[in-house]
N, C-alpha and C positions, 0 to 999 in steps of 0.2 A: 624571558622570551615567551610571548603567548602560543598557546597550540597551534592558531590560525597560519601563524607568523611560522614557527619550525614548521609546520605540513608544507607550507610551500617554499621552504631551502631545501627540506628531502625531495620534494617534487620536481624541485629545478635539476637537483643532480639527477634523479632518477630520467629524465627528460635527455636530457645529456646523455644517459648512456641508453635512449632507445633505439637508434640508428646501430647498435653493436647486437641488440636483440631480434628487431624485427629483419623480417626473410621478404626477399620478394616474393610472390604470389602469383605462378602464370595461369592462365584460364582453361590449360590443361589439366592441371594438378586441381582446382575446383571442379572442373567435369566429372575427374575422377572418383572422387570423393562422393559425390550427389549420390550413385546407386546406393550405397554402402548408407546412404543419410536415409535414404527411401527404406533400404531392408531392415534397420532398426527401426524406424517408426511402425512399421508395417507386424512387425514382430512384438514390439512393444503392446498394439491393441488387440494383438492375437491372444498373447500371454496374459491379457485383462489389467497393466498396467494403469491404463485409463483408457475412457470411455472412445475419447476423439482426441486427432491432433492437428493443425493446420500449421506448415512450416510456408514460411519465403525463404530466396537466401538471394541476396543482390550481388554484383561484383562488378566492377567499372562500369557503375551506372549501367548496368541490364538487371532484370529479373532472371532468374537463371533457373528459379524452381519455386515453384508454386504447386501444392499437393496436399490434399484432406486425407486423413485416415479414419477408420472408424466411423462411430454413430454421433448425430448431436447428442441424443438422448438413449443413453441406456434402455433398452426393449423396446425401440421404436424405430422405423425402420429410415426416418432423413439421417443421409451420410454426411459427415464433414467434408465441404470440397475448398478450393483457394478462395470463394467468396463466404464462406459460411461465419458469422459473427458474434464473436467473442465478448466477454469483458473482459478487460486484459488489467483489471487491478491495480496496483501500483506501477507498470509499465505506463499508465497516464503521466506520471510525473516527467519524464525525459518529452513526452507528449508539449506538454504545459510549458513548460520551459521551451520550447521550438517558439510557442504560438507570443509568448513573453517574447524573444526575441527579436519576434516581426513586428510587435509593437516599438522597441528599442532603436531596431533599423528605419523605423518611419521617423523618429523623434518622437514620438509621443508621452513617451516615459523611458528611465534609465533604468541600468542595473542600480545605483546606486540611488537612486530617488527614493528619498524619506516618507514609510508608511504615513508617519501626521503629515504630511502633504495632500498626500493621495486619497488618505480615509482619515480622517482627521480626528474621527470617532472608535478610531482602535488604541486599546490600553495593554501593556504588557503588566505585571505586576509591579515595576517599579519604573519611577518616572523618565530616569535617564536613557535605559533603553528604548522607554517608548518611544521621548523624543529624536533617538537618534536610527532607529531601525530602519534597514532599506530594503528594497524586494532582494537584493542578493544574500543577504542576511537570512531571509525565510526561505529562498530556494535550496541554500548553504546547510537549510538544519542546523542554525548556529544561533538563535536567536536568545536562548535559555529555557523557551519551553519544555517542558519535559516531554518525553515522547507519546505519551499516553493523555497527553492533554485534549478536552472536548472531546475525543472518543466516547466515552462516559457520557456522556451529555449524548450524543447520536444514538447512541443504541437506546434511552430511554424516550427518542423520539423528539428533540426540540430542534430547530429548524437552524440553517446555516446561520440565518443573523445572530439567532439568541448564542449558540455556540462561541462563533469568533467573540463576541459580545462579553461572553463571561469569560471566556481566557485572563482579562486582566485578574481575574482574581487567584490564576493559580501561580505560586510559587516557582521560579525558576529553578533548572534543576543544575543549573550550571552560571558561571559571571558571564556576563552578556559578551559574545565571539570568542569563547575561551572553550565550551565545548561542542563536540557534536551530538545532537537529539534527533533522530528521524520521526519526524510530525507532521501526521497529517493534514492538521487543525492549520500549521504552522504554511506549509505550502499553500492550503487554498486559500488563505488571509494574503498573501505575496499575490495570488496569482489575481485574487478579484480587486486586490487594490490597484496592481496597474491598468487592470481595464479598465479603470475608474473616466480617467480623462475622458475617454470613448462616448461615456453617455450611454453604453451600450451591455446586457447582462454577458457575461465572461463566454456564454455558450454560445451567443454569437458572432461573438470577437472572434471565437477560434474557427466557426463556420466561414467567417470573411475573410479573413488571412491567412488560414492555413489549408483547411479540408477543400472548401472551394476553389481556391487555386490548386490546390494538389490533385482535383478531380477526384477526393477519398469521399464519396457517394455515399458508401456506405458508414463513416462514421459519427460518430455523434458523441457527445456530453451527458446528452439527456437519455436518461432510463427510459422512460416511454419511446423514445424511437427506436431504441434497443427490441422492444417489447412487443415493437408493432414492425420489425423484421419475420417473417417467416421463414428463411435461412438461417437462424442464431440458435448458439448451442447452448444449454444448461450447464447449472453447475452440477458439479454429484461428491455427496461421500459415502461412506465406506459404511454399510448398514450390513449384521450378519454375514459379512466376509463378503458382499456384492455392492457395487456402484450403485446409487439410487440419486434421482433427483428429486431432495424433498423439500431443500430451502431457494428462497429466492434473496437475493441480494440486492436492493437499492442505496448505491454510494451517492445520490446524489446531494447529501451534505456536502461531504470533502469532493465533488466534482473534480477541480483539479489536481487533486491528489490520487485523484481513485476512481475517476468514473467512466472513462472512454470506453467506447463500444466497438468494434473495427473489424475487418479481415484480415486476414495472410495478404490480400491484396494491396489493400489500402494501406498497411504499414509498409509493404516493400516501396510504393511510393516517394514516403516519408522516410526512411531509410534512406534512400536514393537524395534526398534533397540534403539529407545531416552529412551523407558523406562527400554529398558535391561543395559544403560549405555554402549553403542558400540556395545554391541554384538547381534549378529543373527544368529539361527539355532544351536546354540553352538559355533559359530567361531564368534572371534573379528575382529570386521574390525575398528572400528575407539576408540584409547587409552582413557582409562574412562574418566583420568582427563582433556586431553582435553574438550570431548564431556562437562564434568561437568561445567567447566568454563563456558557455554553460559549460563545456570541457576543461576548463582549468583545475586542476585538483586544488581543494581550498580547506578541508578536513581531513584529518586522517580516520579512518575506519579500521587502521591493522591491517593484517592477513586477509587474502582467500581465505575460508578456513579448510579447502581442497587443494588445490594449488599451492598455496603458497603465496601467489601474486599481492604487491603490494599494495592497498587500494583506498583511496582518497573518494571524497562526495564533492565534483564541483555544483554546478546550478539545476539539479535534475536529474542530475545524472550519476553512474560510479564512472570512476575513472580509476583503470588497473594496470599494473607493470606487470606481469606475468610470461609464462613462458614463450611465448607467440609475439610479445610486442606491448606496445601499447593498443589497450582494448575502452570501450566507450558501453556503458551497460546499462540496465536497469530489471531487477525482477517485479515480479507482479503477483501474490495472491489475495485469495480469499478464502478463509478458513473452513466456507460454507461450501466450498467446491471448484475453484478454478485455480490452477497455475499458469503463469507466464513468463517471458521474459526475451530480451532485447537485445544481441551482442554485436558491435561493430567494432571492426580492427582497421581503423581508418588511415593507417600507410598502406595497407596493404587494397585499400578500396573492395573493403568486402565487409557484408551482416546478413544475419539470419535472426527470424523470428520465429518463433515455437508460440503455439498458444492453445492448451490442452486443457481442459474440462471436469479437474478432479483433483480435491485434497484429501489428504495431505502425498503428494510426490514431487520428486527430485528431478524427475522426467526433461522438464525442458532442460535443465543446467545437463546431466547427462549425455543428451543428444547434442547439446550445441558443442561441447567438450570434443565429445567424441565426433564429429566434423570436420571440427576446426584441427585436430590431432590430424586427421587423415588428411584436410586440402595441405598443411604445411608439412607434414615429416611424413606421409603415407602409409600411416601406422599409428591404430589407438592405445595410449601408453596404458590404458586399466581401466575396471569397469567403473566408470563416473557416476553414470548413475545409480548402482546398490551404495555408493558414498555419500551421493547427495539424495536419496528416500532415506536413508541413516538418518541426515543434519535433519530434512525435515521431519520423520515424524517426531524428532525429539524436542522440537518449538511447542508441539502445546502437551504432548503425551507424557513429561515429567511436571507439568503441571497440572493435568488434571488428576495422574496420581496422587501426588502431594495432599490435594484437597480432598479426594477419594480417602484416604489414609489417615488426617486428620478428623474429617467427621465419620466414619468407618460408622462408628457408636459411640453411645453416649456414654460418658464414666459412667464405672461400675461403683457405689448407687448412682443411681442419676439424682436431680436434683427435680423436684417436679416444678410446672409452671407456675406462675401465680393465677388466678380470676384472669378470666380474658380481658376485665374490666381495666385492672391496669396498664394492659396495654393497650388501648385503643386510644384513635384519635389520629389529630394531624399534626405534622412534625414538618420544620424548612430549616433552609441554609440559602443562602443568595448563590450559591453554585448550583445547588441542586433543584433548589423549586422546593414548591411541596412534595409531601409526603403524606399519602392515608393508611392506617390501620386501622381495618372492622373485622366484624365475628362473621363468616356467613357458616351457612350446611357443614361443610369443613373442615372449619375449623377460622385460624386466622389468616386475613389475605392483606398484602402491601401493593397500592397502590402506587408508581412515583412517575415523570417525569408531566407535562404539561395538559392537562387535563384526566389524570391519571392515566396516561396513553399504555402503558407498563403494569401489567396485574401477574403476580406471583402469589398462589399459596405458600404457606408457611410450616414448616414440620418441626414440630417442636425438637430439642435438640438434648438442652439442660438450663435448668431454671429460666436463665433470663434471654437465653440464647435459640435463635430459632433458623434453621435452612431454609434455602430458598434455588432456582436454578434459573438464574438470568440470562446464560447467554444460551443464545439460538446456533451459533457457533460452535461450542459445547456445549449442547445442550446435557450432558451426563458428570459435567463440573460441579459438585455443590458451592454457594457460598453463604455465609451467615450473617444474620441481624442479629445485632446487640443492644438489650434495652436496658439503660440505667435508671434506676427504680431510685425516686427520691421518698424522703420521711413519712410520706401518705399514702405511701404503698403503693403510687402514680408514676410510670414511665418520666422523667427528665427529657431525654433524647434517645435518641434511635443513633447506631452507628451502622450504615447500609457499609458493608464491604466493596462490593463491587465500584462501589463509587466513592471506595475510599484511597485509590491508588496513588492520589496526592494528597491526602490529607483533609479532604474537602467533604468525607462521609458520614460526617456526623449533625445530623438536621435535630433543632429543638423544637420540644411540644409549644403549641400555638394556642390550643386551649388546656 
């Protein structure tokens, strides 16, 4: 029996027995709750948790709260109010999938419509899957991409076509619907091919069928209108024990995956339409059983790793059995400085959105916990959030030790370099592009992604081995280039680390 197939017989029983978990919810008991939701957010950016926060919470189709805390910007004096606008990261994906949906309910495209249909120009690495992949398959995270795929490619600067474009060449990391990979590569590849039919780019697809009818004014796809809001907040991290904003974030590769722009406002909106099952203001805009499909638990994911709760990825979305019920979710960062995240408990017709301005924290899952603890049992079971700044800072902070700890120093003797002469030059792979290595002032500098868009000095390390700090992200992670020196004392190939997370990082000399 395939994972696909068991995730959804535990789902069904689990399904079965949510009418024994979930509580009614009177709009008392949510009133109640709201102060106690306002005094920790309020205390949260007092104690310098993060910079700003902007929550919604909906419930039978109302707004019920809407409220900014804090600054957009760290030492500057614009406050975060219920219109102030975010990017909300990976909370785009449940986004993307709504707007897929409303495609589905007009006929235009199916869940199940075959990418070589749609794009007819997209390759997986092997041919079966290619021919047989459908947009629920890349919304599902089930396609075999590995999770890290095209990432690699984005951060050295090549453009959404070239990306999806060379995915065929990466190795799956699983048999095609057997596991799950969360990809971002893999979402926006589902989400631009069903807008294919349209004739129309994906960011206005979603302006025509979703934000326009939703009257969400303020959101957008595109980075630049992001940019050219004057209410929108920065990202920030954590510089000398103080918030700063010093990187900027453009997702608009993975757009569907990762790019929405939004308020507290505009997502209660949206909220309000996922838990009416299409509908808004009394008029349907996108057909139920579409919208319903994205909810289906179709992976298993395990555990909470807080809770407990059991939790499944249908099309966008998580989908969790936990203490409360059945709950509809999705989180959102970016490592450069914003959290997010999305939670609806749709028996009980009720969600809230959190969307705070700083990594690495635990902050949104925390508050929305402790909420949702006080609207159902009027009492918070423990502190959620020192649990969940725990989980996060441990996502990249045992990694960049690791690498910290590995290149610490160079063995004791070290091994010295050879002539800069040997290693210079240009180095490819059909994943990576070219590659240049020259001598400047310096010392030696790598060149890589599409017109050398990517320029890293080099620190030598040991003999053939040289550092380098690629990510903007982490920027205090080292990682190393490997040059294999063939019979003439001449570099062979170059092995770039960073972009060798599949396998795909080692580019040969050209001259």
């Amino acid at each position: 029996m395939n994972t696909a197939i068991r995730a959804g017989l535990v789902a069904v029983l689990l399904l079965a027995a949510t009418p024994l978990l979930a509580r009614p919810l009177d709009r008392a008991a949510v009133m109640a709750a709201l102060p106690k939701l306002e005094e920790l957010a309020r205390k949260a950016v007092a104690e310098g948790a993060v910079p700003g926060i902007g929550i919604a919470v909906v419930h039978r189709d109302e707004l019920v709260f809407l409220k900014g805390f804090g600054l957009r910007e760290a030492g500057k004096p614009g406050v975060v109010d219920g219109d102030t606008v975010f990017q909300i990261a990976s909370a785009s994906k449940p986004v993307s999938a709504t707007v897929v949906a409303a495609l589905v309910g007009r006929g235009i495209v199916q869940w199940e419509s075959r990418i070589a249909d749609l794009d007819p120009g997209f390759q997986l690495f092997e041919p079966y899957p290619t021919a047989q992949l459908t947009v629920r398959d890349l919304f599902a995270h089930r396609s075999g991409l590995p999770g890290s795929a095209g990432n690699d490619l984005e951060d050295i600067g090549y453009s959404r076509e070239e990306v999806l474009h060379r995915l065929r060449l990466v190795p799956p990391s699983s048999s095609f619907r057997a596991g799950y990979a969360y990809s971002n590569a893999g979402i926006t590849e589902g989400a631009i091919a069903a807008a294919k039919p349209t004739g129309k780019p994906w960011e206005d697809v979603a302006e025509q069928l979703l934000f326009g009818p939703l009257g969400m004014s303020a959101t957008s796809y595109r980075t630049a209108d992001f940019l050219a809001r004057s209410n929108r907040s920065e990202l920030h991290i954590k510089l000398d024990g103080a918030w700063a904003a010093k990187i900027k974030r453009d997702p608009s590769v993975q757009a569907p995956a990762g790019a929405v722009s939004s308020s507290p406002r505009d997502l209660a909106r949206w909220m309000r339409l996922v838990l009416a099952g299409g509908s808004f203001d009394g008029q349907r805009l996108i057909a139920a059983e579409a919208l319903a499909a994205t909810h289906v638990p179709l992976m298993a994911r395990g555990s909470n790793p807080l809770t407990g709760g059991a939790s499944f990825y249908g099309l966008g979305w998580n989908v969790e059995f936990g203490r409360h019920g059945l709950s509809w979710g999705h989180a959102g960062a970016f490592s450069v400085g914003g959290r997010t995240l999305v939670t609806l408990y749709p028996e009980s017709d009720i969600g809230i959105v959190i969307l705070t301005n700083a990594f690495p924290t635990g902050l949104p899952e925390g508050l929305a916990d402790s909420f949702f603890d006080l609207a159902f049992d009027g009492a918070i079971a423990k502190d959620w959030t020192a649990g969940w700044d725990r989980l996060y800072a441990g996502l990249f902070g045992p990694a960049i030790a690791a690498a910290r700890q590995l290149y610490a120093a160079p063995p004791v003797p070290a091994t010295p370099a050879l002539p800069d002469a040997a290693y210079l030059g240009t180095y490819a792979n059909d994943y990576a592009g070219s590659a240049a290595v020259w001598a400047g002032p310096g010392g030696l500098t790598l060149a890589v992604g599409p017109g050398g868009a990517r320029v890293y000095p080099l620190r030598h390390f040991d003999r053939d081995l040289f550092l380098y700090f690629p990510d903007a992200e982490m920027p205090d992670k080292p990682s190393a280039i490997r040059f294999a020196i063939r019979p003439d004392g001449k570099a062979a190939s170059i092995n770039i680390e960073s972009l060798d997370d599949n396998g795909l990082g080692t580019l040969r000399r050209l001259d």
